[in-house]
C-alpha positions as CSV (number, residue, x, y, z in Angstrom):
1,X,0.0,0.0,0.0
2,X,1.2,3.8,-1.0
3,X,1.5,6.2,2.3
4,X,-0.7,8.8,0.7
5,X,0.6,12.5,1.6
6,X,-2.6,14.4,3.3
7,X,-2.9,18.3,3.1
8,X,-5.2,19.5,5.7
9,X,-7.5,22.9,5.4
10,X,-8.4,25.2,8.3
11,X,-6.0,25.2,11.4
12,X,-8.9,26.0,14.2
13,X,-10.7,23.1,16.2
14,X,-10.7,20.5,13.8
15,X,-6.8,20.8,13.5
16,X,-6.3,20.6,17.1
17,X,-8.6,17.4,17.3
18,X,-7.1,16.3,14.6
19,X,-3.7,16.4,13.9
20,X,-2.4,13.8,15.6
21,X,-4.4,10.7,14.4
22,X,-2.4,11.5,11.4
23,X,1.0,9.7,12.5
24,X,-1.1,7.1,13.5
25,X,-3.8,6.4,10.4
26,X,-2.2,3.2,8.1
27,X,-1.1,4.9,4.6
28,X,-1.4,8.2,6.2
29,X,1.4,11.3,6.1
30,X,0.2,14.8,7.4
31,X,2.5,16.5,4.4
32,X,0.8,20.5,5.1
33,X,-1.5,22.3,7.0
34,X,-3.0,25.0,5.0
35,X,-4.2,28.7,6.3
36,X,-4.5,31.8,4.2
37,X,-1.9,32.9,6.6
38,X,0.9,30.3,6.6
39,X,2.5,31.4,9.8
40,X,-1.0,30.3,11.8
41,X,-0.1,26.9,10.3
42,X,3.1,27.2,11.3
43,X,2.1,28.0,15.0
44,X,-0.3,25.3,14.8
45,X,2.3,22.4,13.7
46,X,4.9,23.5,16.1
47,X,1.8,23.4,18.8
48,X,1.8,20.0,18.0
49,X,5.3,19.1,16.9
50,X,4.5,18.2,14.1
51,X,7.0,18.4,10.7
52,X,4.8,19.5,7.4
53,X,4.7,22.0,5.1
54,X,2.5,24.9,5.8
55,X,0.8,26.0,2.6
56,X,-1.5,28.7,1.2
57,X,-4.2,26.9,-0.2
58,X,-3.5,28.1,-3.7
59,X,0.0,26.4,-3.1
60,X,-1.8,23.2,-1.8
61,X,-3.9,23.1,-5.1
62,X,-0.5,23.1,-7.4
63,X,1.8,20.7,-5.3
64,X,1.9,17.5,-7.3
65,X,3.4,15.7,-4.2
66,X,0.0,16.1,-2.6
67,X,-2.8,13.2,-3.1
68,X,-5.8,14.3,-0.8
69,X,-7.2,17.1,0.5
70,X,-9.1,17.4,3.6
71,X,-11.2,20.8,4.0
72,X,-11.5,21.5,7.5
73,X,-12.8,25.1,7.1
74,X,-16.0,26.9,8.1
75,X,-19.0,25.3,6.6
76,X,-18.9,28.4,4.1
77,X,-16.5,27.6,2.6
78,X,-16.4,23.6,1.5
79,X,-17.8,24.0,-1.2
80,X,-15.9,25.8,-3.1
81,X,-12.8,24.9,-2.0
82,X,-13.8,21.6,-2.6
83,X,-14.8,22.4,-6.1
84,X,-11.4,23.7,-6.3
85,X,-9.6,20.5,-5.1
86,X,-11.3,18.5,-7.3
87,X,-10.4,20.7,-10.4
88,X,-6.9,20.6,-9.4
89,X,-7.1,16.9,-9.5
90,X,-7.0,15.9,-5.6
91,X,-8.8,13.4,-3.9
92,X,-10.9,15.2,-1.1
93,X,-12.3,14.6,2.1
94,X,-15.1,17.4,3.8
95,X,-15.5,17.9,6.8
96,X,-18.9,18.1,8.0
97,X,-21.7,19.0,7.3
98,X,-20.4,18.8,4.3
99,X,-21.6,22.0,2.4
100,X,-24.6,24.6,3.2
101,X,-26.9,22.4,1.2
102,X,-28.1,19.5,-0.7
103,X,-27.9,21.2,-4.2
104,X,-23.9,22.0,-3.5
105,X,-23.4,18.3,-2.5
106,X,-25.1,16.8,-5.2
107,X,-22.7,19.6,-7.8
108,X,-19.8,17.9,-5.9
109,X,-20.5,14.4,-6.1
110,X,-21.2,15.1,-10.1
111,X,-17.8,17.0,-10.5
112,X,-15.7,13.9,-8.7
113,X,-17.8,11.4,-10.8
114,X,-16.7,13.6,-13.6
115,X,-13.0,13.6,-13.1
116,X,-13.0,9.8,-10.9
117,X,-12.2,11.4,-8.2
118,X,-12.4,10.2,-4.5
119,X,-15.4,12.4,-2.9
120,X,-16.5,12.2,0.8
121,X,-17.5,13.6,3.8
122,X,-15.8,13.2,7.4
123,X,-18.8,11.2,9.1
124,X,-15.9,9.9,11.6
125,X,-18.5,7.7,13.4
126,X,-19.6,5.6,10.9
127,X,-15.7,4.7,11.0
128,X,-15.6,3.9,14.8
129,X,-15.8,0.7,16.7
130,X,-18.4,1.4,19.0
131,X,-20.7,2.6,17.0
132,X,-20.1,-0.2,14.4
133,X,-20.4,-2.1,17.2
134,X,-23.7,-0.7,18.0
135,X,-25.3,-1.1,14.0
136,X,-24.0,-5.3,14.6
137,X,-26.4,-5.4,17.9
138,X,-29.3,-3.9,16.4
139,X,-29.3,-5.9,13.0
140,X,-28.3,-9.5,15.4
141,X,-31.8,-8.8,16.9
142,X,-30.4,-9.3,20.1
143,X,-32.9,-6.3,21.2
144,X,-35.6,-7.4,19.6
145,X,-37.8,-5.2,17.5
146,X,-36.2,-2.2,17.1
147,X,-39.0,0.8,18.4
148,X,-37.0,4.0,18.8
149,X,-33.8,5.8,19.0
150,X,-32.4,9.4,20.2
151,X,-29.7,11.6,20.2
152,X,-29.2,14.5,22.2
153,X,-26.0,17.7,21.6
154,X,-26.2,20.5,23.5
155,X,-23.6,23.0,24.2
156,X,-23.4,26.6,25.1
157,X,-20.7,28.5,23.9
158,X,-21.2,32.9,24.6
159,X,-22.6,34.3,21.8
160,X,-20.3,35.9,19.3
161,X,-21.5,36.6,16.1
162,X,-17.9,36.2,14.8
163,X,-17.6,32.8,16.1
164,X,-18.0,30.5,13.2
165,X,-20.8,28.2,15.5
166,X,-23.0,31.6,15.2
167,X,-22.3,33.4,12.5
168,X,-25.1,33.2,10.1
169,X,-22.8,33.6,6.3
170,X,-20.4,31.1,7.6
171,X,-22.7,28.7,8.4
172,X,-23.7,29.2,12.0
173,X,-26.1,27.4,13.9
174,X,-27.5,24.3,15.6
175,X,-28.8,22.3,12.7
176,X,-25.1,22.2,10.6
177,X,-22.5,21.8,13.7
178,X,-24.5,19.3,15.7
179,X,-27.6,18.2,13.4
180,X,-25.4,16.5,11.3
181,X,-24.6,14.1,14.2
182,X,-27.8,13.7,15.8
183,X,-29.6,12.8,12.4
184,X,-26.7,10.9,10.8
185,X,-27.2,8.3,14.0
186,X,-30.8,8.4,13.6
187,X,-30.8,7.4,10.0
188,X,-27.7,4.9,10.4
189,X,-29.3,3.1,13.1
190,X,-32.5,2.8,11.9
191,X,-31.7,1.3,9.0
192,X,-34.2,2.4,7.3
193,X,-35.2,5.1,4.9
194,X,-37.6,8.3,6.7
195,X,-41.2,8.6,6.0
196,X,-41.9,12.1,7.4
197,X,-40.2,14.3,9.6
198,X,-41.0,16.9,12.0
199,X,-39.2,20.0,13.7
200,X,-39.8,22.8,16.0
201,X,-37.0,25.5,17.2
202,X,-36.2,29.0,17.2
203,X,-33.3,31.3,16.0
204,X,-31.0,33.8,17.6
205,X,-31.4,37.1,16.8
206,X,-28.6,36.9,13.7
207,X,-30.7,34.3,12.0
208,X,-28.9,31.6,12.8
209,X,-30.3,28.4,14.4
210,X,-30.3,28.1,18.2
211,X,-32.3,24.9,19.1
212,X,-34.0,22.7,16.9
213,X,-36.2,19.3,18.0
214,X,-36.8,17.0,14.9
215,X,-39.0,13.6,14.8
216,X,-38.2,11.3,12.2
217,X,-40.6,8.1,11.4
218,X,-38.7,5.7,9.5
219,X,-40.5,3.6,6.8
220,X,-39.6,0.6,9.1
221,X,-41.9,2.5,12.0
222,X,-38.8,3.0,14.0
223,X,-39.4,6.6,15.4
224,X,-35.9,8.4,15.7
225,X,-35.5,11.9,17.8
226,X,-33.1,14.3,18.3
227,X,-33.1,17.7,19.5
228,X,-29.6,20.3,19.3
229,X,-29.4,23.2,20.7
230,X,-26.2,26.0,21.0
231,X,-28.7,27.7,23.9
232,X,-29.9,24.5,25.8
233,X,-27.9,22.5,28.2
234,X,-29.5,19.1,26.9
235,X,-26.8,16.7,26.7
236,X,-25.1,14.7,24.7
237,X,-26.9,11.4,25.2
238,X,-27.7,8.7,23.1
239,X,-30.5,5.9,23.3
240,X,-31.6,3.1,21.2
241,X,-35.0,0.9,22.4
242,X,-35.7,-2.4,21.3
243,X,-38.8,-4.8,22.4
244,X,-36.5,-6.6,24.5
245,X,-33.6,-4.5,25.5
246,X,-32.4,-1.0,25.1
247,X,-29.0,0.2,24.7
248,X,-27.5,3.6,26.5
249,X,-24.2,4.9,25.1
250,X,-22.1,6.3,28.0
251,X,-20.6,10.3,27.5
252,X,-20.4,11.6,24.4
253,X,-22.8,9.5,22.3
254,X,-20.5,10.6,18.5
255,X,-16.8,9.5,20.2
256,X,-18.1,6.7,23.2
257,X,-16.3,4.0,23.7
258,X,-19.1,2.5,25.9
259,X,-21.9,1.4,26.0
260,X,-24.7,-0.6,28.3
261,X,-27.1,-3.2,27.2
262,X,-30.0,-2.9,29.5
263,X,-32.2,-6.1,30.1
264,X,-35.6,-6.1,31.7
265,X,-36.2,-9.4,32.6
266,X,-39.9,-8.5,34.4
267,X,-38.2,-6.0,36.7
268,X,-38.3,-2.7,37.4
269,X,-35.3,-1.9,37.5
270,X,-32.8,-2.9,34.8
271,X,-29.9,-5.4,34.7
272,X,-26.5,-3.2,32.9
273,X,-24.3,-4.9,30.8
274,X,-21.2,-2.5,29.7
275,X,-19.3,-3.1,26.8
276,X,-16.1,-1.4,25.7
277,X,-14.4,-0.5,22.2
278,X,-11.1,1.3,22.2
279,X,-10.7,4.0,19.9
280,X,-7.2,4.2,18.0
281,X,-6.4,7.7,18.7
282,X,-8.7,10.7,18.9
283,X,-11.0,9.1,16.8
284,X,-10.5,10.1,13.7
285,X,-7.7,7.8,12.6
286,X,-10.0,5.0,12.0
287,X,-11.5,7.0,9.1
288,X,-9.0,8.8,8.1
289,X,-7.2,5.3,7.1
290,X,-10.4,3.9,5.5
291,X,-10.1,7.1,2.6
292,X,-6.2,6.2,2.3
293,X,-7.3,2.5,1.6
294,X,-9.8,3.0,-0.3
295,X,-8.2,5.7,-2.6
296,X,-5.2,3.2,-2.6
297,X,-7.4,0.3,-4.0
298,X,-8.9,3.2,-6.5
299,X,-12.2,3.3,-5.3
300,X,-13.8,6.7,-5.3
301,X,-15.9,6.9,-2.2
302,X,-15.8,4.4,1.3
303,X,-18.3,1.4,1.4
304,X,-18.9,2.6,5.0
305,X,-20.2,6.6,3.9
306,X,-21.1,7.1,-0.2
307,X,-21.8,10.1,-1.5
308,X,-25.6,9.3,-2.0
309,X,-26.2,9.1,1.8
310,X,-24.3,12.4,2.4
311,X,-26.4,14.2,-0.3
312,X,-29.7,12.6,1.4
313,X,-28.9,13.8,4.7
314,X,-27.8,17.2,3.3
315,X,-32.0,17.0,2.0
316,X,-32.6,16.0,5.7
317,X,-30.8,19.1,7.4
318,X,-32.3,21.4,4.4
319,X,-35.7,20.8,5.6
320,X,-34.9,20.6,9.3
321,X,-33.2,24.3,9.1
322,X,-35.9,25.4,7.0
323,X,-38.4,24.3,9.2
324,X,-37.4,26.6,11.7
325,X,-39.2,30.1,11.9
C-alpha cells in the first residue's frame, strides 16, 4: 500500500482534534497544513510538533506531491474549495456538514464522478468501533424489534457573532454543527429510509439556528428523535430501544467508547451490561485510514459513507433548518 501524503485545510478546532491521528492512520502522512496565513499553520504544527509544510491553499492546489485534500474550514467555505480541489485533480475529504446544502453536495459528487475522483464527507462515526459495534447489535436482533432511537447535543458557547458556531454567512447554527450528528445516527441506526419528519425551534437574533427538535418516522416504524441546541444544556446522550432491550451509550454519544445493554427481565429496575471499544487515537484515525485505503485500492468513495447518503442527509438538514421560523 502507498502512504498517501494528506494536506489538511483550516488550522482552528478541527486541526487541534485532529492532527495527531495522522501519525497514526495506516497509509497516512500529514504532508501540510493550510491557512491563508501560513505562519497560523506554522504555529499550529509547532503546537503539535509536528513536521509539514505549511501552505496557502492556492499552493496546496499546485503541489503534485499532494494526493488528498481534507477541508476542514467553516461550513462556508467547503464548497468551493472543494470544487477547487477537485479541479486541481485531488482526492478530497469534507469535513462536515459537508456544504450549506443538498444542491452543493449533489454539484460535488457530479464533479468527482466527472474527473474519478475520490469524494467524501468526514462522518468519523460511521468509521468507529463502538458505533459499528452498536449497528451489529441492532441488525443480530439481540434487542428485539427495534421501536426507537435518540440523540441528544447541547452546548453553550457565549454568543459571538464572529464565532463560526453563530455566525449566520459562515454557516452558523444548531442544525449544521450538531444536526449532522444527531440525524446521521438516527438514519444509520434505523436502518431504514424516513417517511416524514417533524421540527420545531427557534433562531438567535442573527438568523442563525439556536435549538431545533426533529422527529423522524422511518419507513420501518422506527421513530428516531433528536433535538440540538447552542442555547440548551440538553446533553449529549444517546438511546436506542428495542422490544427486549435497550441500549444507553455512556458520555459523548459521536466518540463513546461505551456502551450498556440494559435487560428487563420482568423487573423494574434494569440489569446493565457494559461493553467497551477502544478507539485508535482521537478518533479520527479510524476513518482517516479507511479514505487512504480506499483511494489506494482506487475506489472513489468508502463502502462505509457514499456520496448518495451524504447528499440525502444534506436533504434532511435542508428541511430541518428550513423548518425553523
Amino acid at each position: 500500500m502507498t502512504k498517501l501524503n494528506w494536506a489538511m485545510v483550516g488550522t482552528g478546532l478541527m486541526a487541534e482534534l485532529i492532527l495527531n491521528d495522522f501519525a497514526i492512520a495506516a497509509d497516512t502522512n500529514l504532508y501540510a497544513l493550510v491557512s491563508r496565513n501560513p505562519d497560523k499553520a506554522k504555529a499550529r504544527l509547532a503546537e503539535f510538533n509536528i513536521e509539514a509544510k505549511a501552505l496557502t491553499f492556492e499552493q496546496a492546489l499546485a503541489d503534485p506531491e499532494i494526493d488528498v485534500i481534507y477541508v476542514a474550514s467553516p461550513h462556508s467555505e467547503h464548497f468551493w474549495q472543494a470544487k477547487a480541489a477537485l479541479e486541481a485533480g485531488k482526492q478530497v475529504l469534507v469535513e462536515k456538514a459537508f456544504t450549506m446544502s443538498a444542491k452543493e453536495a449533489q454539484e460535488l459528487d457530479d464533479l468527482a464522478k466527472s474527473k474519478g475522483l475520490f469524494l467524501m464527507e468526514a462522518m468519523w462515526t460511521k468509521f468507529l468501533p463502538l458505533h459499528n459495534a452498536l449497528k451489529a447489535i441492532i441488525e443480530s436482533g439481540e434487542l428485539g424489534k427495534l421501536v426507537s432511537i435518540e440523540a441528544n447535543f447541547g452546548k453553550i458557547i457565549e454568543f459571538d457573532n464572529n464565532h463560526r458556531l453563530y455566525n449566520f454567512e459562515l454557516g452558523g447554527g444548531t442544525t449544521l454543527d450538531q444536526g449532522v450528528y444527531t440525524t446521521t445516527f438516527n438514519r444509520w441506526m434505523s436502518g431504514s429510509n424516513i417517511a416524514s419528519q417533524t421540527t420545531i425551534g427557534h433562531r438567535f437574533s442573527n438568523g442563525s439556528d439556536a435549538h431545533a427538535d426533529t422527529t423522524f418516522l422511518f419507513e420501518n416504524g422506527v421513530i428516531g428523535h433528536g433535538i440540538t441546541s447552542l442555547d440548551g444544556r440538553i446533553g449529549f446522550n444517546a438511546r436506542v430501544f428495542g422490544s427486549v432491550k435497550s441500549v444507553e451509550l455512556v458520555g459523548s454519544f459521536w466518540n463513546a467508547q461505551e456502551l450498556d445493554v440494559l435487560s428487563y427481565d420482568g423487573q423494574s429496575e434494569p440489569t446493565r451490561e457494559r461493553r467497551s471499544y477502544k478507539t485508535m487515537g482521537a478518533g479520527y484515525a479510524h476513518m482517516l485510514q479507511a479514505v487512504s485505503a480506499a483511494i489506494n485500492a482506487g475506489k472513489t468513495q468508502c463502502d462505509e459513507h457514499p456520496m448518495s447518503w451524504t447528499i440525502e442527509n444534506m436533504k434532511v438538514l435542508d428541511q430541518i433548518r428550513s423548518n425553523i421560523k
